[in-house]
TILUMGU-459900 format. One line per 5 residues: number of its first residue (from 1); their letters; for each residue x, y, z of N, C-alpha, C. Coordinates in steps of 0.1 Angstrom, whole numbers, padded with zeros to 4 digits. Layout:
! residues N
NUM	A	X:Y:Z:X:Y:Z:X:Y:Z; ...
END
This chain:
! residues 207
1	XXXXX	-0163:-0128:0219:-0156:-0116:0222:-0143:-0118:0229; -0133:-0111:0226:-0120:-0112:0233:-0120:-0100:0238; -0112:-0100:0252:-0109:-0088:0257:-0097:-0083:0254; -0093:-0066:0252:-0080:-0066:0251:-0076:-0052:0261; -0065:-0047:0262:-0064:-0037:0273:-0064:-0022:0262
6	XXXXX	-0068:-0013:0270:-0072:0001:0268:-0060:0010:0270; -0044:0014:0264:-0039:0018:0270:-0038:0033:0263; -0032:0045:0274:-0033:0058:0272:-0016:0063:0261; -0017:0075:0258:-0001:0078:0252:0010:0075:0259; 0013:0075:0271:0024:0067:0282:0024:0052:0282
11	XXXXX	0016:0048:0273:0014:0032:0270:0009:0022:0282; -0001:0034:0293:-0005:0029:0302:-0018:0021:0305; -0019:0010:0308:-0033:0007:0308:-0045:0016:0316; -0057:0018:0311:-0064:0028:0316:-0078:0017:0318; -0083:0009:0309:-0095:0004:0305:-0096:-0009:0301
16	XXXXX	-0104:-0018:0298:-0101:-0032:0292:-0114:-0030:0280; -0117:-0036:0271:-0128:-0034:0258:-0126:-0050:0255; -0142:-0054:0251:-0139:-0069:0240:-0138:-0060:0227; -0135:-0070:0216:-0133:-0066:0204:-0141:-0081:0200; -0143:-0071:0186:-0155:-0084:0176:-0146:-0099:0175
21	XXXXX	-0148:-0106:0176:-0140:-0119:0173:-0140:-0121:0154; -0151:-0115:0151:-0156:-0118:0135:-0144:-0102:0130; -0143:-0094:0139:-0133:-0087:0131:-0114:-0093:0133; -0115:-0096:0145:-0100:-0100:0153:-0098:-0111:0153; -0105:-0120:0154:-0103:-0130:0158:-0104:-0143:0142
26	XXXXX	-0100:-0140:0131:-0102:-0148:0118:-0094:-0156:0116; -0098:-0173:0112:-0086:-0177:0107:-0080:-0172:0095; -0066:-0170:0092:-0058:-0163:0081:-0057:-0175:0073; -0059:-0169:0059:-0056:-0180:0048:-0042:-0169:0042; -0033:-0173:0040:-0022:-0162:0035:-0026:-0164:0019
31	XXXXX	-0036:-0174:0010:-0035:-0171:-0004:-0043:-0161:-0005; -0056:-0157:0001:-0060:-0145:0003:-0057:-0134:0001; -0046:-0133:0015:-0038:-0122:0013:-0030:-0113:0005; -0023:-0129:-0002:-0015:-0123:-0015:-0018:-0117:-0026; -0031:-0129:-0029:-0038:-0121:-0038:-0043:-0107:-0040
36	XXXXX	-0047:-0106:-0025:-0057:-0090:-0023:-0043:-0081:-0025; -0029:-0082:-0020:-0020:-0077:-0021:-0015:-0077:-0033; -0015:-0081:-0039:-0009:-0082:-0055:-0021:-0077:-0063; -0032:-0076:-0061:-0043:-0068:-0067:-0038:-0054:-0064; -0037:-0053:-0051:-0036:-0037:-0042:-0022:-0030:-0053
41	XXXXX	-0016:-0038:-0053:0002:-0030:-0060:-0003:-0030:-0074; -0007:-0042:-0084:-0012:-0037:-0091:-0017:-0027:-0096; -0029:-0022:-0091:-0037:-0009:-0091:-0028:0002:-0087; -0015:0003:-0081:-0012:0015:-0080:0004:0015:-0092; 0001:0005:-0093:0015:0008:-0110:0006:0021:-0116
46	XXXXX	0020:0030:-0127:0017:0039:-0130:0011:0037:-0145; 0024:0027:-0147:0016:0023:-0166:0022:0029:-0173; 0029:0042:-0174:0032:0049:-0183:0049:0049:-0189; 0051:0036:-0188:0065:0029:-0193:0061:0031:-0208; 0069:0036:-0220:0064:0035:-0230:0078:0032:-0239
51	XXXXX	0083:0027:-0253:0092:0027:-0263:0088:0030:-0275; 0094:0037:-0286:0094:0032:-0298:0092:0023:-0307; 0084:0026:-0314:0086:0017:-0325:0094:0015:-0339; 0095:0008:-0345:0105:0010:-0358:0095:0023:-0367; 0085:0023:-0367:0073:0031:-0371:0072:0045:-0365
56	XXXXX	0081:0051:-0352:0078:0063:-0346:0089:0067:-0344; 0098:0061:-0345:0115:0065:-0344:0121:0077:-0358; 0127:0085:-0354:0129:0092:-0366:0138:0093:-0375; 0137:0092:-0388:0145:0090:-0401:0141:0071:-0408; 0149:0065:-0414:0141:0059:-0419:0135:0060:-0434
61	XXXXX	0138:0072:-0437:0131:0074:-0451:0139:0066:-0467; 0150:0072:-0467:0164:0067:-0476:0172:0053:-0472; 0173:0046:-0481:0177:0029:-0483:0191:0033:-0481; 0195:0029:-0468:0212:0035:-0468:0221:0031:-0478; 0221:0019:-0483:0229:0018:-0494:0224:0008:-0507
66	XXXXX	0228:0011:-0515:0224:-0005:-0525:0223:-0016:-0519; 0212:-0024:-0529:0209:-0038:-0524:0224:-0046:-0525; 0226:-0047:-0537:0238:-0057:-0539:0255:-0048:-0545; 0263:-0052:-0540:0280:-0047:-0547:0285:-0041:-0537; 0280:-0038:-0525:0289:-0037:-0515:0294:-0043:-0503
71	XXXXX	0290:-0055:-0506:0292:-0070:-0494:0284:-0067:-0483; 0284:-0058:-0481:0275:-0055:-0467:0258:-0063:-0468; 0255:-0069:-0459:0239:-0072:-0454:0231:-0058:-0458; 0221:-0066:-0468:0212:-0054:-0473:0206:-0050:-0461; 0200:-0033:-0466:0194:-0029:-0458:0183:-0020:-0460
76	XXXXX	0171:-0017:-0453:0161:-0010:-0465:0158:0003:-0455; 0158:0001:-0444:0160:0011:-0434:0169:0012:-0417; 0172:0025:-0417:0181:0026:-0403:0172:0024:-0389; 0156:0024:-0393:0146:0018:-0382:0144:0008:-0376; 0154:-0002:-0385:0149:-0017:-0382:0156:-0019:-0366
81	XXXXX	0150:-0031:-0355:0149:-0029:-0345:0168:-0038:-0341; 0171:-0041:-0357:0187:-0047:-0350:0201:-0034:-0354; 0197:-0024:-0356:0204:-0012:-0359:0206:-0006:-0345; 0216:0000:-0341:0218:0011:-0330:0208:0024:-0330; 0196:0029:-0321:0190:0040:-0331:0180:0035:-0333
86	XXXXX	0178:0023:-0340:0164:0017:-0345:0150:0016:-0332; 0138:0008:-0338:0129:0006:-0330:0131:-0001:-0323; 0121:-0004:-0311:0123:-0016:-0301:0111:-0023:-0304; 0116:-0037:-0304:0106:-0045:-0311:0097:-0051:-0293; 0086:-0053:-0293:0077:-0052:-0285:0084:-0045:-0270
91	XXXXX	0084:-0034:-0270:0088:-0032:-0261:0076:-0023:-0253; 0077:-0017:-0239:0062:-0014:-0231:0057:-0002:-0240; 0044:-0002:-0236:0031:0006:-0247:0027:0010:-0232; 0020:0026:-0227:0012:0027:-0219:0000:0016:-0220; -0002:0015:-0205:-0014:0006:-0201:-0019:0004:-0187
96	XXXXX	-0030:0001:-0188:-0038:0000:-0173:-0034:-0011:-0168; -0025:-0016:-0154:-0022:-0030:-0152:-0033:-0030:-0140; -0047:-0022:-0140:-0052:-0024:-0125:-0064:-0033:-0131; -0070:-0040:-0115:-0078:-0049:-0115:-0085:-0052:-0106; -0100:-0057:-0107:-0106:-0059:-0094:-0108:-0071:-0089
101	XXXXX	-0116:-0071:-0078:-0119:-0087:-0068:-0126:-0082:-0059; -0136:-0093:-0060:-0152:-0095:-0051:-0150:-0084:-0037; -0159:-0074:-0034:-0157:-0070:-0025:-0157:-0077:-0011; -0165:-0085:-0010:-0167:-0098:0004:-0152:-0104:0005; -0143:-0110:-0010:-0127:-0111:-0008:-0122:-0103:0000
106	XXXXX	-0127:-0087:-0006:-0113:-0076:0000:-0121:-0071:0013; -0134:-0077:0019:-0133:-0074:0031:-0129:-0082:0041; -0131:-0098:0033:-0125:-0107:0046:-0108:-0107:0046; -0102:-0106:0034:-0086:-0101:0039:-0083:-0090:0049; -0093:-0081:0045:-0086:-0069:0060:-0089:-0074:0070
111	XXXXX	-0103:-0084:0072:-0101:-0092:0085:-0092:-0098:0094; -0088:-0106:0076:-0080:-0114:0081:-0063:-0109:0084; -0060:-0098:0079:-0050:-0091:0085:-0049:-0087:0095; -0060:-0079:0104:-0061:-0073:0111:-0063:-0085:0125; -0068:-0096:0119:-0070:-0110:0129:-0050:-0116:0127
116	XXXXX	-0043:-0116:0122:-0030:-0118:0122:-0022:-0110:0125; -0022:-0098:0124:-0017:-0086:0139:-0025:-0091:0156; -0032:-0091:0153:-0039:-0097:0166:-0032:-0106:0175; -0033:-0122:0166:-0029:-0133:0169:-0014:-0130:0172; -0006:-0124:0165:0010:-0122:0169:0012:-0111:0183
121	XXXXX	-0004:-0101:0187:0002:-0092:0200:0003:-0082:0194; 0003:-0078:0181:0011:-0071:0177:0001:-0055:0176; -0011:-0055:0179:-0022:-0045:0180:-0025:-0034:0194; -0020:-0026:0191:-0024:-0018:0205:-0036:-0010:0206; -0045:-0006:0212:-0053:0001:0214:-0055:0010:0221
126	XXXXX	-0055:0026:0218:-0052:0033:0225:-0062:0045:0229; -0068:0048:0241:-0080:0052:0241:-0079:0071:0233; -0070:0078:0228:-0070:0086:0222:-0057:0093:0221; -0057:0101:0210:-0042:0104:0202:-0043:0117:0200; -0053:0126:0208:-0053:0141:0206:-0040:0150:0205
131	XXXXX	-0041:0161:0197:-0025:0168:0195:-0034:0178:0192; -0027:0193:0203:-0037:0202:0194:-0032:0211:0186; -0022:0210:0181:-0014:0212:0167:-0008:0202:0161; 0001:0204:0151:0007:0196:0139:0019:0199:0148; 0030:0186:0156:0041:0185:0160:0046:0173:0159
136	XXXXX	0055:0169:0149:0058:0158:0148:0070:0154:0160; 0073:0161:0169:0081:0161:0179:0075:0152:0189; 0065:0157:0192:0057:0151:0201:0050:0143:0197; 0050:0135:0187:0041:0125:0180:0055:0114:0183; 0066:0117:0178:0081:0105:0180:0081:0104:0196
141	XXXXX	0079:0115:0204:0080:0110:0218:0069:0103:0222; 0054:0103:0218:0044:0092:0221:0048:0081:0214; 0055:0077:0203:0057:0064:0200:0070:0057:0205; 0079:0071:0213:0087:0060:0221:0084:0056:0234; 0075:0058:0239:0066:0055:0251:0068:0039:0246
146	XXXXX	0061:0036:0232:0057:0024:0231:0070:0014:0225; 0082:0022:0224:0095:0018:0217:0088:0007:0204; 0083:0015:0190:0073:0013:0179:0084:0023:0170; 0092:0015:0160:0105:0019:0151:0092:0019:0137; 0081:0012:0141:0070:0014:0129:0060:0007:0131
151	XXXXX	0053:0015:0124:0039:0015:0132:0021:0022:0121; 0016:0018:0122:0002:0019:0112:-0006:0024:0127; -0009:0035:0122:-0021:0041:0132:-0036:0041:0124; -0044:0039:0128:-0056:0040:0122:-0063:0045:0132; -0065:0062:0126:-0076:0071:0132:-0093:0070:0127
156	XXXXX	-0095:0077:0134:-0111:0087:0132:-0112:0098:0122; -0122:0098:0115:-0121:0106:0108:-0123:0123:0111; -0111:0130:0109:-0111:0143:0111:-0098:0145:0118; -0088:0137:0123:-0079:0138:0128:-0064:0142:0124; -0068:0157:0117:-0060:0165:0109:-0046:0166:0116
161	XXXXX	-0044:0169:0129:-0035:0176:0133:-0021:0161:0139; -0034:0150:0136:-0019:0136:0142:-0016:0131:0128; -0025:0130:0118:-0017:0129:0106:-0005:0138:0099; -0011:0146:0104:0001:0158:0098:0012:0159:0106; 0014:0155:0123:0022:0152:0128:0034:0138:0127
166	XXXXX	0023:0130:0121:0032:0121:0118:0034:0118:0100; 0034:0128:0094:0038:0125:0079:0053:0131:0077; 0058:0136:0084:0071:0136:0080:0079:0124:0093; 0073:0118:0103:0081:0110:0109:0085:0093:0098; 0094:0094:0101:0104:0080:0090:0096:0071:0100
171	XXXXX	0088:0057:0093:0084:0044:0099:0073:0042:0105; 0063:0059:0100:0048:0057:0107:0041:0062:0097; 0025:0053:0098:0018:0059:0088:0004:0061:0093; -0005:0073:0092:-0020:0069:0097:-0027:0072:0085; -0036:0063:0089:-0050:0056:0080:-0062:0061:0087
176	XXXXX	-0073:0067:0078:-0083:0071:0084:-0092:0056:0084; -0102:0049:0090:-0110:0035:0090:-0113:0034:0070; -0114:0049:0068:-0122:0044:0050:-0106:0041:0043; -0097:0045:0044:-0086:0042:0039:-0075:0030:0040; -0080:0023:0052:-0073:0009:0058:-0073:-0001:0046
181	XXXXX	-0062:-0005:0044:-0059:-0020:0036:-0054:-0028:0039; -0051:-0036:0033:-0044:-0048:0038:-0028:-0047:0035; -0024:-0043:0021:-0009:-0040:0018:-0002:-0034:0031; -0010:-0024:0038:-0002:-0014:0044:-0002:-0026:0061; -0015:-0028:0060:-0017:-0033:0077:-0004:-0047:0075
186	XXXXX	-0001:-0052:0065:0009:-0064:0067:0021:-0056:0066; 0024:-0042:0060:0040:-0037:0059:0044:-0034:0066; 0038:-0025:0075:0040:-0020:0096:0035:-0035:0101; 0044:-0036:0110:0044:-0047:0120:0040:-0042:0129; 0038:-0033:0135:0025:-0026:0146:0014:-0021:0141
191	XXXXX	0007:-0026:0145:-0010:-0018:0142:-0016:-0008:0157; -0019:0001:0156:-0020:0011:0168:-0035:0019:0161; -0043:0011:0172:-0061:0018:0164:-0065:0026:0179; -0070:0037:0176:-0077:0046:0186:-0088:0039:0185; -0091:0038:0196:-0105:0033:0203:-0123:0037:0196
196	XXXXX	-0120:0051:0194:-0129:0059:0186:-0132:0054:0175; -0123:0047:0169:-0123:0040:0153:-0123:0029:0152; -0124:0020:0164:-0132:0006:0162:-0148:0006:0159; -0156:0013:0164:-0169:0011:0161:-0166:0017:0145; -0167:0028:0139:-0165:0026:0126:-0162:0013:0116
201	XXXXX	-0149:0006:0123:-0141:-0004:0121:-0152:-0012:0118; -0159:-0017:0126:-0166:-0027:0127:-0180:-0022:0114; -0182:-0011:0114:-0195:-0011:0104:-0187:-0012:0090; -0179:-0008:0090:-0175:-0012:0075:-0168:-0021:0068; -0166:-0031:0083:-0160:-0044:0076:-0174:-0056:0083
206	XX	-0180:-0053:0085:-0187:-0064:0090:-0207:-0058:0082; -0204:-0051:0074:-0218:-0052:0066:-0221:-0065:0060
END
């Protein structure tokens, strides 16, 4: 178990807590990572890139001109894919580009993410983030406490009123514990977990 400090919204220390070593403390394999990350972007392409074909394009019917007596390169339709107008010869079809991998992979990468925020310092823990409305005013002035230009919060579930305070702030994002991934936890260079959402943390990455 490592210990790490407890600090309040004034980025003050209040408390000290171990943390799992089996959650924080992982060696990082970065081919892991990439992969789970390149799986993760995958799955969120849309797919719905589409083109014609010489077969769906319209007109096409009438041989534009005689085969032979006008020197010109015969032609039998204005569809064909080397005409202006014409089809696109293999060009994108809607499609599913998503894919999966062993869930034990995609739990030991969030480990291992969440253990390389660690190793770099880069994790704060904060014993709570209460807001008793939606003010994203007051959500930018707690994260200049911590001078954090960006930042991954990972709440508790039910914490309506700090998500909503921070969805229109530029450079912060919160994650409820069932929502946490790896894409996002490597794209913010701060990780900022309320205290309340480590024990969750721990049951759903260490089943």
């Amino acid at each position: 178990m490592s210990v790490c400090d407890v600090v309040n919204t004034s980025a003050e220390k209040v408390a000290e807590i171990e943390v799992n070593d089996n959650l924080f403390g992982v060696e990082v394999d970065t081919g892991i990572l990439h992969e789970v990350v390149c799986m993760q972007r995958a799955n969120r392409r849309r797919g719905t890139a589409s083109t014609k074909t010489r077969g769906e394009v319209r007109g096409g019917g009438a041989k534009p001109w005689r085969q032979k007596g006008t020197g010109r390169a015969r032609a039998g339709t204005n569809n064909s894919p080397i005409w202006r107008g014409g089809g696109t010869t293999f060009g994108p079809k809607p499609r599913d580009y998503s894919y999966s991998m062993p869930k034990k992979v995609r739990r030991l990468a969030l480990r291992m993410a969440l253990s390389a925020r660690m190793s770099e310092g880069n994790v704060v823990i904060l014993d709570q983030f209460a807001m008793d409305a939606p003010k994203t005013k007051d959500f930018v002035n707690v994260m200049k406490n911590f001078d954090f230009d960006q930042c991954l919060i990972v709440t508790e579930e039910g914490a309506g009123n700090l998500q909503l305070s921070a969805r229109n702030a530029v450079g912060y994002k919160t994650l409820p514990v069932a929502g946490l991934n790896v894409y996002d936890i490597l794209k913010y260079p701060k990780l900022m977990v309320i205290q309340s959402s480590l024990e969750q943390l721990e049951t759903r990455l260490m089943v």
